[in-house]
C-alpha positions as CSV (number, residue, x, y, z in Angstrom):
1,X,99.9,81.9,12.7
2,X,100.3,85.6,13.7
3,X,97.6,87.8,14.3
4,X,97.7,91.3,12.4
5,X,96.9,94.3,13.6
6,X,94.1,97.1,13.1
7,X,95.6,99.8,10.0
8,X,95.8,102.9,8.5
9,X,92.5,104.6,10.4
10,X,89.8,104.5,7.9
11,X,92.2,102.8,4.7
12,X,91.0,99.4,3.7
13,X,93.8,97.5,1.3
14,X,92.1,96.0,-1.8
15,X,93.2,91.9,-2.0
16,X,95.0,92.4,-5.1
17,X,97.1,95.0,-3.4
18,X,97.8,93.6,-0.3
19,X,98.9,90.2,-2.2
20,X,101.0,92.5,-4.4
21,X,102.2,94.6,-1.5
22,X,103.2,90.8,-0.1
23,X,104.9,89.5,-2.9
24,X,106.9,93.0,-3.1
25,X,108.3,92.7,0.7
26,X,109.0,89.3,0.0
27,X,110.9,89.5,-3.3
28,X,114.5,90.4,-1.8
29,X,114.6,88.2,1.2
30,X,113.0,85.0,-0.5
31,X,115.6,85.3,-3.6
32,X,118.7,86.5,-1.0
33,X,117.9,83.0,0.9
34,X,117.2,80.9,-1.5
35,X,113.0,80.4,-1.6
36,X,110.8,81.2,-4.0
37,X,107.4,83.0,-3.6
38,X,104.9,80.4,-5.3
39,X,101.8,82.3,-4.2
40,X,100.2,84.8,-2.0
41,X,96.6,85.3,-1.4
42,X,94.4,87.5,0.8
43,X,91.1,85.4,2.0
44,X,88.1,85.3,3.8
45,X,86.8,82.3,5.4
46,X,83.9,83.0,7.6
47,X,84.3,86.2,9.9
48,X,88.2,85.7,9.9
49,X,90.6,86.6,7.3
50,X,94.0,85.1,6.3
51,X,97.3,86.2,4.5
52,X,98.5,82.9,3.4
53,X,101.9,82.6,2.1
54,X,103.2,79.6,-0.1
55,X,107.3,79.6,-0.6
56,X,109.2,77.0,-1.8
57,X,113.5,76.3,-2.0
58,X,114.7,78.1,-5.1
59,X,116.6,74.8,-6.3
60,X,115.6,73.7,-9.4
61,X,115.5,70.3,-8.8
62,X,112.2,69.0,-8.4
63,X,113.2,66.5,-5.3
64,X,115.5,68.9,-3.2
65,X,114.3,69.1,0.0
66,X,111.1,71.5,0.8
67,X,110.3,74.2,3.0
68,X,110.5,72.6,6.8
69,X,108.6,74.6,9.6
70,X,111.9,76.4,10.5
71,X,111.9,78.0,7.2
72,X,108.1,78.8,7.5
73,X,108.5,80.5,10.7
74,X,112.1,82.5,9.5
75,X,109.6,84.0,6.9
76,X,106.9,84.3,8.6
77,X,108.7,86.5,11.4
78,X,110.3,88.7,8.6
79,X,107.2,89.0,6.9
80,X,105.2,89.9,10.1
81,X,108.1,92.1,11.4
82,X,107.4,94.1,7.5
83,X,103.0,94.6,8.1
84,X,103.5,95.9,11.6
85,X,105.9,98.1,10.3
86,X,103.8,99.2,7.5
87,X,100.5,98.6,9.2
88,X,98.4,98.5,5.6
89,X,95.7,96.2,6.5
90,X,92.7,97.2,8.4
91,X,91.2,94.7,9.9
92,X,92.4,91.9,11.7
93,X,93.8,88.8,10.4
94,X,96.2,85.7,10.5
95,X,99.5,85.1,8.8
96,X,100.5,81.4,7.2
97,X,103.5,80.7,5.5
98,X,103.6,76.9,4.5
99,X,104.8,75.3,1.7
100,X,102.8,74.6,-1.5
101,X,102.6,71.1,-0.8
102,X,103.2,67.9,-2.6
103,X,99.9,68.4,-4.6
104,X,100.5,71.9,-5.6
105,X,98.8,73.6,-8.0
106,X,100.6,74.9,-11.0
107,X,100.3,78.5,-11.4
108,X,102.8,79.9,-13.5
109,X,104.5,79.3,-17.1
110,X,107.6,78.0,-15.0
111,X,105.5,75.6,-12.7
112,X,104.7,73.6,-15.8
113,X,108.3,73.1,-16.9
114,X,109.6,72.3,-14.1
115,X,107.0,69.5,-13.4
116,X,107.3,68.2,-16.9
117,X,107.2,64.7,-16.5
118,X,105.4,64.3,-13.0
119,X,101.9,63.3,-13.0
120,X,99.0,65.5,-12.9
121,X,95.5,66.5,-12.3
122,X,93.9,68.7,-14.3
123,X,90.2,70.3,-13.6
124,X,88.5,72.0,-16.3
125,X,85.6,75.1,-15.8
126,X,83.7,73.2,-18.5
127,X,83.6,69.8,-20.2
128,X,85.5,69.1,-23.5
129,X,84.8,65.9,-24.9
130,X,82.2,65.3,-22.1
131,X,85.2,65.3,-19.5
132,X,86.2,67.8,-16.7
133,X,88.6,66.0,-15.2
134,X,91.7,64.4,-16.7
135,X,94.9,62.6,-15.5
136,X,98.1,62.3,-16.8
137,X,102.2,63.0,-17.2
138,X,102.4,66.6,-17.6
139,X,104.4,66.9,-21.1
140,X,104.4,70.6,-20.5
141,X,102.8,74.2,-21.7
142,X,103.4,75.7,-24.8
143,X,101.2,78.3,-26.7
144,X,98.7,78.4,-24.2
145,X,98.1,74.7,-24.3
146,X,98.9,71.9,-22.0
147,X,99.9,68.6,-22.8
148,X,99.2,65.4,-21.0
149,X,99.9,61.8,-21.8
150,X,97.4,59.4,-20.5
151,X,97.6,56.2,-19.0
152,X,95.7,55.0,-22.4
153,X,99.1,55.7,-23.6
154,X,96.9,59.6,-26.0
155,X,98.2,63.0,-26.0
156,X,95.8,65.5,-25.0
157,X,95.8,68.8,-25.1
158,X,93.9,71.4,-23.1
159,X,93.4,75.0,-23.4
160,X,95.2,76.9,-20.5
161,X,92.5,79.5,-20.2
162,X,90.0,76.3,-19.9
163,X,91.8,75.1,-15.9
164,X,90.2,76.0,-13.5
165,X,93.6,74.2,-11.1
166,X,96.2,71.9,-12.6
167,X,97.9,70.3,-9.4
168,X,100.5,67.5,-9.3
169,X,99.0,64.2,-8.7
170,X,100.5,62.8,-4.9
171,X,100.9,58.7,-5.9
172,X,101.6,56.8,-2.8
């Protein structure tokens, strides 16, 4: 983690902008070395607040090897090295770059077809059919609507807008 600094005197970033102010700093470097920005959010947990930072390899195949900690702290010092140079956040806070993990969520269009095939976990923000919850192999995303087969061997499909997360499910 690396502590930020105080910023512009009296100028307070809005989340959306410093997580957009993120992802632009990041675009060039991630692409030129072969990561991919899978998300960046501004957060507060208590008194303290975090830029966390989730970047994966830009290989498209789904079992190349992941982010290791010396990737995690190569962007991390670039990224770090770009705030204190702008200074745009106020208050203080702590920088994390780690990877998305092997039970990521699925946050863009792209996530859901390149995980097409790998089991998932999807949670709903209401119940359709009397169920929030369902498991199954992701099929993919198309028109808004993702497709899962089910251990029962049924296709369901679920209104995008209706996930509240869709992760990969970690089987051991």
């Amino acid at each position: 983690m690396t502590p930020g600094r105080a910023g512009f005197a009296g100028f307070r970033m809005a989340k959306k902008t410093i997580t957009e102010l993120t992802k632009e700093i990041l675009a060039d470097f991630l692409t030129e070395n072969g990561y991919v920005l899978h998300n960046a959010e501004f957060v507060k947990e208590g008194k303290d607040r975090y830029l966390r930072v989730y970047v994966d390899r830009l290989a498209a195949e789904i079992d190349a090897p992941g982010i290791g900690t010396d990737d995690c702290e190569r962007i991390s010092r670039f990224l770090s090295d770009r705030l204190d140079a702008l200074d745009p956040i106020e208050q203080s806070y702590c920088l994390e770059v780690s990877s998305p993990g092997l039970d990521r969520a699925l946050l863009r269009d792209e996530d859901f077809a390149r995980f097409a095939g790998r089991p998932v976990e999807i949670s709903l923000y209401r119940a359709i059919e009397g169920k929030k919850k369902f498991e199954g192999v992701l099929v993919g995303l198309a028109d808004g609507i993702i497709s899962i087969d089910t251990d029962r061997g049924e296709r369901v499909a679920l209104p995008q807008g209706e996930a509240a997360l869709t992760r990969l499910k970690v089987i051991f």
